[in-house]
N, C-alpha and C positions, 0 to 999 in steps of 0.2 A: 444521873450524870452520864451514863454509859448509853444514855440511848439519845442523848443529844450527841454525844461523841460520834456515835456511829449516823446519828443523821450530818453531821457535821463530814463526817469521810465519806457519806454518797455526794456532795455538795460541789464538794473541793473539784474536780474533776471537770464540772459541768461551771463552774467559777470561773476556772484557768480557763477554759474553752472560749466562753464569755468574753472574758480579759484578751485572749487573742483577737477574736475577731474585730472586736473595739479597737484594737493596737492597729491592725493593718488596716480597716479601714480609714484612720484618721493618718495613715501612708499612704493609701491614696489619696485622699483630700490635698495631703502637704504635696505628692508627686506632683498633681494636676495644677497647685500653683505654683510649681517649683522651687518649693524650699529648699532651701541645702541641708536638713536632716535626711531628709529623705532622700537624698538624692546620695548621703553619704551612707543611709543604714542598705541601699539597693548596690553601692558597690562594695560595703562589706561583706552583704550576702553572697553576692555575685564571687568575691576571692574565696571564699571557702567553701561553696557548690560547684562542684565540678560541673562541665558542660559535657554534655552527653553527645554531643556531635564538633567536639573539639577538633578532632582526627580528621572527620568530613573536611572541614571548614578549612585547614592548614594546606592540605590537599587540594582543593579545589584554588586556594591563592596561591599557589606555587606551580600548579598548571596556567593557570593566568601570568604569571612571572614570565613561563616559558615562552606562553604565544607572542606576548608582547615583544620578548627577544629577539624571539623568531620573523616578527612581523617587522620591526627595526634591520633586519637584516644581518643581525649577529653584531650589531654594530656595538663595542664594549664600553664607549664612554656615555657618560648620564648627558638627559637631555641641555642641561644649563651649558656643564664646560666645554660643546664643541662649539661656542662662538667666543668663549673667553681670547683667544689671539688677537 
């Protein structure tokens, strides 16, 4: 009994492992037809992994914000309402 136990707890590891890989690649399969599980377990993931170039990203469209501005000519109101009159 104890030595199926303990082949049973070298198993388990290499099981869940197994069980992974099975899991994600049948998220790719459903991504590439576009299911909506998948589509919904990648932006679960996505909320609770942080992005590691968050910072970059926010950065870099807020420099874009400004040239636009700047290339508008400071002009303050949005493109739609200067023909609303």
């Amino acid at each position: 009994m104890i030595a199926l136990q303990n082949l049973f707890n070298e198993f388990v590891p290499w099981l869940l492992f197994l069980v992974f890989i099975l899991f994600f690649l049948k998220m790719i399969t459903w991504a590439r037809n576009r299911k909506a599980a998948a589509i919904a377990f990648g932006l679960l993931v996505q909320m609770y992994l942080p992005d590691p170039k968050a910072q970059i990203t926010i950065e870099a469209v807020a420099e874009r914000k400004q040239e636009v501005k700047k290339a508008q000519g400071g002009n303050s109101t949005p493109k739609g309402e200067a023909f609303d009159e």
